[in-house]
ZAMARGU-4260 file (C-alpha; in steps of 0.2 Angstrom, whole numbers, plus 5000, padded with zeros to 4 digits):
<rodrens>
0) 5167/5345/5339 | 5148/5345/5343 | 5137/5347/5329 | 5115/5350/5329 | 5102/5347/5315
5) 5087/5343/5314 | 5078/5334/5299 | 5068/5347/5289 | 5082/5360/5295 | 5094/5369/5282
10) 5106/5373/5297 | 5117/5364/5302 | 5128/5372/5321 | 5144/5365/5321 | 5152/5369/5340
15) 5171/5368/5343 | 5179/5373/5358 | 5184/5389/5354 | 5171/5395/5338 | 5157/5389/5331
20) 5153/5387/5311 | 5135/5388/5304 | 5130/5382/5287 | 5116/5387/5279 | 5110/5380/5265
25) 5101/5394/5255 | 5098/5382/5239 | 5105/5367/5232 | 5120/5373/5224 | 5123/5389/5238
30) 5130/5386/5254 | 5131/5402/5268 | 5145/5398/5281 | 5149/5406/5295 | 5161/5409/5307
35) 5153/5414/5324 | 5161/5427/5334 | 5161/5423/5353 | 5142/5427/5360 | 5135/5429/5342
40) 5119/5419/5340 | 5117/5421/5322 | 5124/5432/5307 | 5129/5448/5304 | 5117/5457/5294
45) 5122/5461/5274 | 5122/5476/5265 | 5121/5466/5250 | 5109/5452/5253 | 5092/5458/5253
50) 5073/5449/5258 | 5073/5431/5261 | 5085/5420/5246 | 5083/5404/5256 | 5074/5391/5244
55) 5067/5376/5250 | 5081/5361/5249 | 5082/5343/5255 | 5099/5341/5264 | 5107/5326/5273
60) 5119/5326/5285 | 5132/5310/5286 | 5144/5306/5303 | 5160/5301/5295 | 5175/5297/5305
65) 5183/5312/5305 | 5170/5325/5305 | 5151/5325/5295 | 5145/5327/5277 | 5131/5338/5271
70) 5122/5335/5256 | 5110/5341/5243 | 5108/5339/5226 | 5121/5350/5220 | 5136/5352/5232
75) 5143/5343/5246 | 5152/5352/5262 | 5165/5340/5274 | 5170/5348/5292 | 5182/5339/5299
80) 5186/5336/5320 | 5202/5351/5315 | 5190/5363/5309 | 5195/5360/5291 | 5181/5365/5277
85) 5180/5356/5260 | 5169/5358/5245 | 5165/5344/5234 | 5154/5344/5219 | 5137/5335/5216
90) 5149/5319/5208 | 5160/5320/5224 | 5175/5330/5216 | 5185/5341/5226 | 5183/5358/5223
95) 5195/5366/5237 | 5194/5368/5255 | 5206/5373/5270 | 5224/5368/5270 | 5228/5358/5284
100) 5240/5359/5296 | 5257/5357/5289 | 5252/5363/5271 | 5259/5381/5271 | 5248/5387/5287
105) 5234/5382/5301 | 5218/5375/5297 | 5209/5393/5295 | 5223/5402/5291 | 5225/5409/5310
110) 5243/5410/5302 | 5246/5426/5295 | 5259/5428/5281 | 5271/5444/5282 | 5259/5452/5268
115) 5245/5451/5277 | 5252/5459/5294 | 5261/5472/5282 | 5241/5476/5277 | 5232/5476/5294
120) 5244/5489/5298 | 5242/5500/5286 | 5230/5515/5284 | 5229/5518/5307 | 5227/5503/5311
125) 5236/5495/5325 | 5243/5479/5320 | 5241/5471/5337 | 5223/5476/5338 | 5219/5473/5320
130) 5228/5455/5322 | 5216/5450/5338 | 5199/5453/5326 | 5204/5448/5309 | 5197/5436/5299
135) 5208/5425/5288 | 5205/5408/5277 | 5217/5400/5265 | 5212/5388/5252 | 5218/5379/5239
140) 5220/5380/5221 | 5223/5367/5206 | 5236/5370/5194 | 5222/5373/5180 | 5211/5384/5189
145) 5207/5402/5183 | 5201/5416/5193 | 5188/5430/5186 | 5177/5441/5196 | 5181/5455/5209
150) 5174/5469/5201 | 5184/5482/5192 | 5202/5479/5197 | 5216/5483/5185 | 5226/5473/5177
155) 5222/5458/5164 | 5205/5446/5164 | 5210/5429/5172 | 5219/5437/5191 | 5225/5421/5197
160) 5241/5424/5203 | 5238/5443/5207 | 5234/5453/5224 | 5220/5464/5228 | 5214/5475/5240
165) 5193/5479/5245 | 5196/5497/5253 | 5186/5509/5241 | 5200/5523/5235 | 5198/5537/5225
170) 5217/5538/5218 | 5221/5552/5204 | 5238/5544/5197 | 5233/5534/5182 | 5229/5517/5186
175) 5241/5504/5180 | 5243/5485/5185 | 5250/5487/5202 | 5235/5495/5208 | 5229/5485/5220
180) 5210/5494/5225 | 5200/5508/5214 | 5185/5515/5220 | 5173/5497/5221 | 5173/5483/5233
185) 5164/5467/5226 | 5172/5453/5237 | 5166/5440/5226 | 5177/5429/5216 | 5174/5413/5203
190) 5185/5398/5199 | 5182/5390/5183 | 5191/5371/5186 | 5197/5358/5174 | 5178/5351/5177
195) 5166/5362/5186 | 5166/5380/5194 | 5164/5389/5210 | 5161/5405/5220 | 5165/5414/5237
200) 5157/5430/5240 | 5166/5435/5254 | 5153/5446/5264 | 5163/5458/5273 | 5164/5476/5273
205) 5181/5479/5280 | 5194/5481/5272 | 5201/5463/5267 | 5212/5457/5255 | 5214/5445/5243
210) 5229/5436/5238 | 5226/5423/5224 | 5240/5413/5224 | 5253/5427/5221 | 5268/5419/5234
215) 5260/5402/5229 | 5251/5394/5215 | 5245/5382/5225 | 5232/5391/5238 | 5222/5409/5239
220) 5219/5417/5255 | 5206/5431/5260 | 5210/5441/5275 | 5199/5457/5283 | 5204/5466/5296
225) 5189/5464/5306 | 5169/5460/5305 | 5165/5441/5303 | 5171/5427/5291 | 5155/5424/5284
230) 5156/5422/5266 | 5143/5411/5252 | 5149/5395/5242 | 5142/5391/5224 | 5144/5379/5214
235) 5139/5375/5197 | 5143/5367/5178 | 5152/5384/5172 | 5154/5400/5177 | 5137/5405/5170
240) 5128/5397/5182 | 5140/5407/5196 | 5135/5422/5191 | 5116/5416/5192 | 5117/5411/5209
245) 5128/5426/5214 | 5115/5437/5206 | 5099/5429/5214 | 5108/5432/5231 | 5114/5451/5225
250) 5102/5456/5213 | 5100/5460/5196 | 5100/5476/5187 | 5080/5481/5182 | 5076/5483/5167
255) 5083/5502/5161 | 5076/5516/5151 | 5080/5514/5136 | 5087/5532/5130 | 5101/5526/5144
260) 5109/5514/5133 | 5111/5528/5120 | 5126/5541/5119 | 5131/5551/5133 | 5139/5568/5131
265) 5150/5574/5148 | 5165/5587/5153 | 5173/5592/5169 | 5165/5606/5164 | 5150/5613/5153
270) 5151/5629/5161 | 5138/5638/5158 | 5118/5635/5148 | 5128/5644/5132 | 5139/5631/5132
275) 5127/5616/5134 | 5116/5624/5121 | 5131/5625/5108 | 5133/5606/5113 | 5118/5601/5109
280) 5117/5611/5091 | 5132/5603/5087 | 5127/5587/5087 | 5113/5589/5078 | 5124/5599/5066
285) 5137/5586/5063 | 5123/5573/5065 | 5130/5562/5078 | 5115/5555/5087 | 5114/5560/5107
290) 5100/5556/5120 | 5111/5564/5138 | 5122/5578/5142 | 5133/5576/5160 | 5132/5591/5171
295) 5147/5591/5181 | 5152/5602/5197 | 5151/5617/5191 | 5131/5619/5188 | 5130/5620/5207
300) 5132/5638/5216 | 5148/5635/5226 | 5146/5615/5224 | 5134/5615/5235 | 5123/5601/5231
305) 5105/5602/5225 | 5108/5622/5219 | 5110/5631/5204 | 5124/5640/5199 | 5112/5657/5193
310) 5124/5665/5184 | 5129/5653/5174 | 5113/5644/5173 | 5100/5657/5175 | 5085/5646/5168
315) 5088/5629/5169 | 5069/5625/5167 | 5070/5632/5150 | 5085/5626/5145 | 5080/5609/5151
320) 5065/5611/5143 | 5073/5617/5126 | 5084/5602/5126 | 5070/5587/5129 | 5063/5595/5112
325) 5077/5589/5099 | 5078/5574/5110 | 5092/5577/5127 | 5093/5574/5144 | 5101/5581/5156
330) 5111/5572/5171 | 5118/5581/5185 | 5131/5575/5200 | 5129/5573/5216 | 5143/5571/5228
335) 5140/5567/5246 | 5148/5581/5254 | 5136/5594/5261 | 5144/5613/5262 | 5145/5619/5282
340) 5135/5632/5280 | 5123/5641/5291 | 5110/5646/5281 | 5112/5632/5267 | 5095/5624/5270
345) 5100/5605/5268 | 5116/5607/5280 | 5103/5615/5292 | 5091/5603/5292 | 5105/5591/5291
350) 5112/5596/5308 | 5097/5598/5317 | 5088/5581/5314 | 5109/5574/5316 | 5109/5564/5300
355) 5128/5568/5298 | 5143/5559/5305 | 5149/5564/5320 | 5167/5560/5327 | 5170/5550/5343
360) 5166/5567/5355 | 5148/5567/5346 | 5156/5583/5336 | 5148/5585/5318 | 5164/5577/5310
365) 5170/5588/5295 | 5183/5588/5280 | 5187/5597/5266 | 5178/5593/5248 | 5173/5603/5232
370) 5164/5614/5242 | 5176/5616/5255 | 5175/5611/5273 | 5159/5599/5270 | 5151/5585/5281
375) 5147/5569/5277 | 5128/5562/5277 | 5127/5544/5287 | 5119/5533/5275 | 5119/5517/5283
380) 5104/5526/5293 | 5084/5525/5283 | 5077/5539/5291 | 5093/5547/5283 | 5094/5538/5266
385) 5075/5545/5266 | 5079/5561/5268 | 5093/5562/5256 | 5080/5553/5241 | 5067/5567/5246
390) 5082/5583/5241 | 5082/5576/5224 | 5064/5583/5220 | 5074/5601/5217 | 5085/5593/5201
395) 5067/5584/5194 | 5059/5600/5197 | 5068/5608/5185 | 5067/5592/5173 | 5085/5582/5177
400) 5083/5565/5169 | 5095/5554/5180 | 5108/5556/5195 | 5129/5553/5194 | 5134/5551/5211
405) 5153/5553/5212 | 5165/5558/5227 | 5156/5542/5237 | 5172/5532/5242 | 5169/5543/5252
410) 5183/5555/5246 | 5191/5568/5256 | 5204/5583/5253 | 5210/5584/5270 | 5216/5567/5276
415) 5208/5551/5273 | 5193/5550/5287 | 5199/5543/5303 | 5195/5524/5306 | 5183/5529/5322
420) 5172/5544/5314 | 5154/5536/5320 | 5143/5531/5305 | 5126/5519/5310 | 5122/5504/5301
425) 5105/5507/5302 | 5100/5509/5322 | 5116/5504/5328 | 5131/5512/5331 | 5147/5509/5318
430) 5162/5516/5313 | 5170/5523/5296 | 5182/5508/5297 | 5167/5496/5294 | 5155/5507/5284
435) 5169/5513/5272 | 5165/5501/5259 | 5146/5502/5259 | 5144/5522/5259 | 5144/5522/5240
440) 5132/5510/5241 | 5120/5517/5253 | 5120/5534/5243 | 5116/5526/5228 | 5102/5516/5237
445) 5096/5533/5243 | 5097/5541/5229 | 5087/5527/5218 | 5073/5524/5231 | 5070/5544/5232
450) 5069/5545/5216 | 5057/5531/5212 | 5045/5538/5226 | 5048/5556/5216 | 5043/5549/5198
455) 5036/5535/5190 | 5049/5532/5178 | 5064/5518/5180 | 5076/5529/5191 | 5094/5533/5182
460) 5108/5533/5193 | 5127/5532/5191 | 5140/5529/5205 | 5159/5527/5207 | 5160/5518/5222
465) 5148/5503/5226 | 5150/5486/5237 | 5142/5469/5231 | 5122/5472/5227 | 5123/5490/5222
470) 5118/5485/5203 | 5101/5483/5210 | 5101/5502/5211 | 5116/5511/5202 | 5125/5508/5182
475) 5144/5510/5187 | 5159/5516/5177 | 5178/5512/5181 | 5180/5531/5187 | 5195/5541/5182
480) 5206/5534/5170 | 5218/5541/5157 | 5220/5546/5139 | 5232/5531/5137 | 5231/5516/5126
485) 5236/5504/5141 | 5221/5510/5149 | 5210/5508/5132 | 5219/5490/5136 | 5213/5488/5153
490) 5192/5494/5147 | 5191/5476/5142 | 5194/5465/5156 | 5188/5479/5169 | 5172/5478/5161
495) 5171/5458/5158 | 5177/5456/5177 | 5161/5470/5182 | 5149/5461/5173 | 5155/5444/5179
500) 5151/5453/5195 | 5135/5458/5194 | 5137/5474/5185 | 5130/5473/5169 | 5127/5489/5164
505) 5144/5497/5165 | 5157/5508/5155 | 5174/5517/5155 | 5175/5538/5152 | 5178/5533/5130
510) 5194/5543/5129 | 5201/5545/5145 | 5196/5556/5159 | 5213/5563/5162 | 5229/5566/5152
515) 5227/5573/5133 | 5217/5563/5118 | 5225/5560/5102 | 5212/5556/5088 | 5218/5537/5085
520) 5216/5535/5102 | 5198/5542/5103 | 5193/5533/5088 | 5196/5517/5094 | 5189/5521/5111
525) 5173/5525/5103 | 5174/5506/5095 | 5175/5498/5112 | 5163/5510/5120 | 5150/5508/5106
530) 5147/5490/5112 | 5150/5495/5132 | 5132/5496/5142 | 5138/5515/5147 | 5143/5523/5131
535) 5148/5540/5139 | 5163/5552/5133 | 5170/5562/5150 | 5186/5573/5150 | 5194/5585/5166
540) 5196/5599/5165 | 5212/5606/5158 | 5214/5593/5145 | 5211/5593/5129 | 5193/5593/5124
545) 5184/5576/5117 | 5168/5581/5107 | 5168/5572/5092 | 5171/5586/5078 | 5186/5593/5085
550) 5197/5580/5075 | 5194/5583/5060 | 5181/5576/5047 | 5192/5560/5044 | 5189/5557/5064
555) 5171/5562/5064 | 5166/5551/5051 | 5171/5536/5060 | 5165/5541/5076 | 5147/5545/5070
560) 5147/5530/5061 | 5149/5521/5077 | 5138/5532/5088 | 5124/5526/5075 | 5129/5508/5076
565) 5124/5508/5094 | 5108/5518/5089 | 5105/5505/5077 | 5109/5489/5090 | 5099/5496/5103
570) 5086/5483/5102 | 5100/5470/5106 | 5105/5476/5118 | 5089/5480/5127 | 5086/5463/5125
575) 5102/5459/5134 | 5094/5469/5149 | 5079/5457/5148 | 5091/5443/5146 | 5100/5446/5162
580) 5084/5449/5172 | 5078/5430/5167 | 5099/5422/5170 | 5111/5437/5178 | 5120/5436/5164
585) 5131/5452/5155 | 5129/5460/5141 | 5145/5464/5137 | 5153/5447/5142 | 5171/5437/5140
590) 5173/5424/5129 | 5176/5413/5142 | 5158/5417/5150 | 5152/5409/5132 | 5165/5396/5128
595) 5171/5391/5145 | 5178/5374/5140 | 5188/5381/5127 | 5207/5387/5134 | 5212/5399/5123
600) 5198/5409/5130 | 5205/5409/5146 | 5216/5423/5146 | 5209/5432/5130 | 5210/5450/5137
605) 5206/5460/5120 | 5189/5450/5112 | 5171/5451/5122 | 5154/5446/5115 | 5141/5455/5117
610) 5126/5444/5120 | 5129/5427/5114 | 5127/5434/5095 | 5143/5447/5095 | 5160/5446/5096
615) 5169/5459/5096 | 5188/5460/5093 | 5192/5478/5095 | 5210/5488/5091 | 5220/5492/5106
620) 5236/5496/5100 | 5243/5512/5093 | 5245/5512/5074 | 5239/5494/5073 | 5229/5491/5056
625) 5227/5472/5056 | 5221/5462/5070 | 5225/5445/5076 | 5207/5435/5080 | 5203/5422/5090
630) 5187/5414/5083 | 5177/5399/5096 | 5170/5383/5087 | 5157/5384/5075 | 5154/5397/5059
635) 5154/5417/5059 | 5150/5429/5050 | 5160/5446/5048 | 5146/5459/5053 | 5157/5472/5039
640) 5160/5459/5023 | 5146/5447/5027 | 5160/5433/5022 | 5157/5416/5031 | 5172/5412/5041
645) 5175/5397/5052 | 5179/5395/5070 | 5193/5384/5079 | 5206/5393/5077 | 5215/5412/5073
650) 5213/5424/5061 | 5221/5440/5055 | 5208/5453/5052 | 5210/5468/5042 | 5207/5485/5054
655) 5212/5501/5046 | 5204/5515/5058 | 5185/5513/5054 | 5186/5497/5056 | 5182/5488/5072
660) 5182/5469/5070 | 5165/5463/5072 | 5158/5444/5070 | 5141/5436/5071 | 5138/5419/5074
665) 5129/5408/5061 | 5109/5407/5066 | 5110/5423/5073 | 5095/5438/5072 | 5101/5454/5077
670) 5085/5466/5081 | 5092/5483/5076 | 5083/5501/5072 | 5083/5513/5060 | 5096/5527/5061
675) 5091/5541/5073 | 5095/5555/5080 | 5091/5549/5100 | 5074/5538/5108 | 5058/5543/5107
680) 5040/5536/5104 | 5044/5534/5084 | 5056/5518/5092 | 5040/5508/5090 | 5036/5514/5071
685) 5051/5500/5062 | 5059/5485/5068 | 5074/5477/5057 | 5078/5461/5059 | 5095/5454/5052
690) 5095/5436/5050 | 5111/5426/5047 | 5112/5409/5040 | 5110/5395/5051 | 5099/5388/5064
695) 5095/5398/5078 | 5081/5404/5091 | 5080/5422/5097 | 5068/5430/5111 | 5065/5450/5107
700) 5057/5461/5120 | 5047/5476/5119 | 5040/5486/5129 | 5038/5508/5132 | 5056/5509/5139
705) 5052/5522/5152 | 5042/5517/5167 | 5037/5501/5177 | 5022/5495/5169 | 5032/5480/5163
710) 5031/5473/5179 | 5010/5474/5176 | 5015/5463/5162 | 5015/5478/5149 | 5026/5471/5138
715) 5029/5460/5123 | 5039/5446/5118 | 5042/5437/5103 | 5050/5420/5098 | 5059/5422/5081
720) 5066/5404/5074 | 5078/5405/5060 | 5077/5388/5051 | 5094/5390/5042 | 5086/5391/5025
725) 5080/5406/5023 | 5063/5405/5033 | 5058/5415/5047 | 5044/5412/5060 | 5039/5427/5074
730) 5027/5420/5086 | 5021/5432/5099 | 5023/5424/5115 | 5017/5436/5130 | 5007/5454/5122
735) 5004/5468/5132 | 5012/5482/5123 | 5008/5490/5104 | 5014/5479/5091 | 5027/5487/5079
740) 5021/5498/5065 | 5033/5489/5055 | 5044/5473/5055 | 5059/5470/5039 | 5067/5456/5038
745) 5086/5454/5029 | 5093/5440/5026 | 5111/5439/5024 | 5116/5429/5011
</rodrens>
C-alpha cells in the first residue's frame, strides 16, 4: 500500500496492488471514496451531484502501523495495509467499516453471498460476466442501529433487517412488503447509532442491491452489478444533519408555487371537456376547495404525446381559460414513449436529428406503449433533453399549468428493454443496463428546464420514476397503489423514508389508484393526504370513481372539512418549503427525524409531524374509532379540544371518522388562511396566526408564490416570538414583498 497527499490537498490516492481508493474530502463531515477501476484516473461522472460541493476543509493525514488516518474536524477515515475502510466519529468512535477477513467474508466483500449471485443473474444478465464487473462492500452494523432512507420502498419505516433492490420497476400487483423495488432508485441510506449518525449514498446507477442485515444482524452489504463502487460517507450528531449533507450534495427542492400545495383532482380518465367542466362545477357546488385537475391519457389524440384528442377536447384553450376563472389548473401527462409514426411531427424530427435509442445494429430500437409500438427518447443526451423541453411549448400554449411525467421507468408492454439497447450519457456511449435508473430522471430534468426557458413561473412537474437528485426538478408520488388499508398503512413510512431522501414534497394517489374505494377507507385517506406535500386524489379506470360527493353527505362533510384544513394550513406549509431550502429538512417528517434520541420513536410507523409544530397520528385501521398515541417529551396541545396534554408517554385518543388525531406543541404559532375556495392574489389580503402557550420562536415567509423573483430577494420574512404569556412580537426581518392587508392573532387558551 502506497499512499500520496499533499498538504493543502483534500485527496488523498491510496495505491494497492491490484486497485486503487481515492478519498475526497468534499467538507468536514462528507467524505467521497472511491474504488478505481483499472486505467481510471478519476471518478465517474454523477447524475445526481451537480456544480462543484467541495468546501474548503483542513485534513490531516497520520502513518499508523497498519495503514493511515485522515482527519478533519468532523470524521475520521482508517485504511488499513488489507484494504479495510473504517469510519470513526469526530470523538474517535467507531461508526462501521469493512469486515475483515474471517468476519463472514473478504475485506470488500469480493465474497458474494448465494443472494447476491442469485441477483446478478437475473433479469439477462450473465452471471459470470456480471460477477467479473460487480461491485460489492460489506459493513457492519451494532445491535442498536436503525436504518431509514432509501426512498419509497414498501414495507415499515426503520428497514434494518430487510432487502431491497435499486432497478426502477413499474409493477401493477398491489405492492405489499415483499416488494423489493418500485419505480425509484435513491441509493442513499442513514444509520442513526446509540450515539451519532451516518450516511452512504451509494452512487451507482446500476442495478444493485441492498441487503441490510437480513441473513445477519450483524453487517449490511451493497452490491451492483456493475459501474464503480464510488459512494459518499456523512457523518453527523443525528439524522438531521444527514439529510443536510445529503441534500447540499443532491439538492433541494426550490421553493414551489403555491396553488401546488392545494388540492389535486385526477382519473384514469376525464374523458372528454364536458366531463372536466362537470368537475370543476361540482366542486364549487359541494364547496370543496380545488386549485388542479389531472389530465390523464386520454386528452392526447391516439396517446401521442404533445396532441389533442379533438374530439373529445375540441377547445382546450377555452376550456382552460374557463377553468383559470373560478380558480383551476390544469396538469397533463406525459409519457416518454413517442408514437412510430411517419407523419407525427415529433417522431419525425425525432428520427431524423437521431435523438432516440437505437439497438446494438444502430436500428431505431422500439417497443410497445400506450400508443402502440413507440420509441424511446435518450435522455442522458442535452441536445436531446433540449429538444424534448422545447415540445412542451404546445401544452402551455394552450394554458397547461404543470407537467406529470409517468411511464419513465422507462415502462414497456412488450418485454422489458434489453440490457444492450444503446442510450448516451451525455457524448458517450452507454447502454439501457446503466441508464435504466436515471431515465426518469433525465426526463424530468428535461422537462423542468424546458419549461423554465418557456415561462417565467416555478416549473410544476411530477414523476414516477426518479434516481438520487431528481427533487431538484420533479415532486414525486409512490405510483400505483391500491384501494387497500394495508397500503393506507404503508402512505406513512413510504413518505417519512421519501422525505428523508430528499423528497420532500411527495404524496400517495389518496384512495388508492387501483382496486375499488369504500368511504371509510377514503375518508381516512383524505386525513393522511391533508397533511402529505401532494394532496392529490387518482383512481384507474374501471374502478369505482373517488370524487368526493359520491359517498354520501356523511362522507362529504368530513372530506371537505379536511380539504379546507389544508387550505387553511397552507402558510405552514409553505413555510416548510422555505424551511427545507435553509436545512433540507422535510415537511412531512417521522418522529424520529424530531426526537432522534427517544426509542419509542424508532419504529413508529403510523405518527409523522409536520414541521416541527404537528404531529399527526392518523387512523389506519378499518373500523378503528380510538387511537393509541405516542406523545414525545414536553406539553401538546389537541389541535381539535385545545386540552393541554403531556408528553413522555401513551395516550388513547378518541377518533370517530372526522376525527384525525392532531397535536400541537406548546410555543407553537401556526400561520394559517382564511377558508377558500383555491389560491389567488386575495392570499395576501389576511394572515391568522394561532399562537399556543408556551415559549417559542417561529420564522414565516412571504412572498407572490408564482415566479422566481424571490431569488432577487422579493420576499418577506418575519420573526414572530411567543413569550409564553400571552405576548406576541412580529419583527420583519428581510422585506421585499407587500405586507399583508391583515394580521389576527388567536391565542389559544
Amino acid at each position: 500500500m502506497i499512499y500520496h497527499f499533499e498538504e493543502g490537498s483534500q485527496e488523498c490516492r491510496i495505491e494497492f496492488r491490484d486497485r486503487t481508493i481515492l478519498l475526497t474530502v468534499i467538507n468536514e463531515a462528507v467524505c467521497r471514496v472511491t474504488a478505481l477501476n483499472r486505467g481510471e484516473q478519476k471518478p465517474q461522472r454523477s447524475a445526481a451531484i451537480e456544480g462543484d460541493k467541495q468546501k474548503q476543509t483542513a485534513i490531516r493525514i497520520q502513518k499508523e502501523e497498519t495503514g493511515i488516518r485522515l482527519f478533519t474536524d468532523k470524521i475520521q477515515i482508517t485504511v488499513e495495509e488489507d484494504g479495510r475502510i473504517g469510519f470513526f466519529d469526530r470523538e474517535g468512535r467507531f461508526l462501521t467499516g469493512y469486515l475483515s477477513e474471517g468476519e463472514e467474508s473478504g475485506s470488500c466483500g469480493e465474497e458474494l453471498t448465494e443472494q447476491q449471485k442469485a441477483f446478478i443473474g437475473r433479469e439477462g444478465h450473465e452471471t459470470a460476466d456480471a460477477a467479473e464487473n460487480a461491485v460489492s462492500v460489506k459493513m457492519t452494523l451494532d445491535e442498536a442501529d436503525c436504518i431509514y432512507g432509501l426512498g419509497d420502498k414498501t414495507g415499515v419505516l426503520n428497514k434494518r433487517e430487510y432487502e431491497y433492490e435499486m432497478w426502477n420497476t413499474d409493477n401493477p400487483a398491489p405492492h405489499e412488503d415483499n416488494f423489493k423495488a418500485l419505480y425509484k432508485s435513491v441509493p442513499f441510506m442513514m444509520v442513526l447509532k446509540e450515539q451519532g449518525a451516518y450516511g452512504l449514498f451509494f452512487d451507482n446507477t446500476e442495478k444493485s442491491v441492498f441487503n441490510l442485515g437480513k441473513e445477519n444482524t450483524k453487517y449490511f452489504t451493497y452490491h451492483a452489478v456493475g459501474g464503480s463502487l464510488d459512494y459518499y460517507f456523512m457523518t453527523g450528531d443525528d439524522l438531521a444533519d444527514i439529510i443536510g449533507e445529503y441534500t447540499g450534495l443532491t439538492g433541494r427542492i426550490p421553493m414551489p408555487m403555491l396553488w401546488t400545495l392545494g388540492y389535486h383532482q385526477s382519473r384514469w380518465s376525464y374523458m372528454n371537456e364536458g366531463e372536466v367542466r362537470e368537475l370543476a362545477e361540482n366542486m364549487k357546488k359541494y364547496e370543496i376547495p380545488c386549485d388542479c385537475i389531472h389530465l390523464d391519457i386520454d386528452y392526447m389524440e391516439q396517446y401521442k404525446v404533445f396532441t389533442w384528442n379533438r374530439d373529445s377536447f375540441s377547445e382546450p384553450e377555452r376550456m382552460i381559460e374557463d377553468l383559470g376563472r373560478q380558480g383551476m389548473k390544469i396538469v397533463t401527462i406525459v409519457d416518454p414513449g413517442v408514437k412510430k409514426e411517419e407523419g407525427y411531427s415529433v417522431f419525425d424530427e425525432g428520427v431524423e436529428k437521431k435523438y432516440f435509442a437505437t439497438d446494438g445494429q444502430g436500428n431505431l430500437y422500439v417497443n410497445e406503449v400506450w400508443p402502440g409500438d413507440a420509441v424511446y427518447p435518450d435522455f442522458g443526451r442535452t441536445e436531446v433533453r433540449e429538444w424534448w423541453g422545447r415540445q412542451h411549448k404546445a401544452l402551455l400554449e394552450k394554458g397547461v399549468s404543470g407537467i406529470w411525467n409517468d411511464m419513465n421507468e422507462p415502462a414497456s408492454f412488450n418485454g422489458p428493454l434489453p440490457d444492450d439497447v444503446v442510450f448516451y450519457d451525455e457524448e458517450t456511449p452507454s447502454c439501457h443496463k446503466t441508464m435504466h435508473n436515471v431515465y426518469g430522471h433525465y426526463m424530468s430534468k428535461a422537462t423542468y428546464e424546458g419549461l423554465q426557458k418557456l415561462d417565467d413561473r416555478r416549473p410544476f412537474v411530477i414523476t414516477r420514476a426518479c434516481y438520487s437528485g431528481t427533487q431538484k426538478y420533479a415532486v414525486v408520488w409512490t405510483g400505483d397503489n391500491n384501494s387497500l388499508w394495508t397500503h393506507l398503512r404503508m402512505a406513512i413510512p413510504q413518505l417519512c423514508n421519501l422525505g428523508m431522501s430528499g423528497f420532500a414534497f411527495a404524496g400517495t394517489d389518496v384512495g388508492g389508484f387501483g382496486s375499488d374505494v369504500t368511504s371509510e377507507l377514503l375518508v381516512r385517506w383524505y386525513q393522511v393526504g391533508c397533511f402529505s406535500t401532494l394532496f392529490r386524489n387518482h383512481s384507474a379506470m374501471g374502478t369505482r370513481r373517488q370524487e368526493p360527493w359520491l359517498f354520501g353527505d356523511e362522507s362529504l362533510r368530513i372530506i371537505r372539512k379536511y380539504i379546507r384544513l389544508r387550505y387553511e394550513l397552507l402558510p405552514y406549509f409553505y413555510d416548510l418549503f422555505y424551511e427545507h431550502q435553509k436545512t433540507g429538512l422535510p415537511v412531512m417528517r417521522p418522529l424520529v427525524l424530531e426526537y432522534s434520541r427517544d426509542k419509542n420513536t424508532h419504529n413508529l410507523n403510523d405518527e409523522f409531524m409536520v414541521g416541527s409544530n404537528l404531529l399527526v397520528s392518523p387512523v389506519v385501521e378499518q373500523g378503528q374509532v380510538k387511537k393509541l398515541v405516542y406523545l414525545p417529551e414536553g406539553t401538546w396541545y389537541d389541535y381539535w379540544t385545545k386540552e393541554r396534554i403531556e408528553g413522555g408517554g401513551w395516550i388513547v385518543a378518541d377518533a370517530p371518522l372526522d376525527i384525525c388525531p392532531l397535536y400541537v406543541k406548546a410555543g407553537a404559532v401556526l400561520p394559517k388562511y382564511p377558508v377558500r375556495s383555491h389560491i389567488d392574489e386575495s392570499k395576501d389580503e389576511k394572515l391568522i396566526l394561532e399562537v399556543y402557550p408556551g415559549e417559542g420562536t417561529y420564522y414565516h415567509y412571504q412572498d407572490n408564490g408564482t415566479d422566481f423573483a424571490y431569488e432577487k430577494g422579493e420576499y418577506n420574512l418575519y420573526r414572530i416570538v411567543n413569550s409564553g404569556n400571552g405576548d406576541v412580537k412580529m419583527e420583519t426581518e428581510h422585506q421585499g414583498y407587500r405586507e399583508y392587508g391583515e394580521i389576527e392573532i388567536i391565542s389559544v387558551k
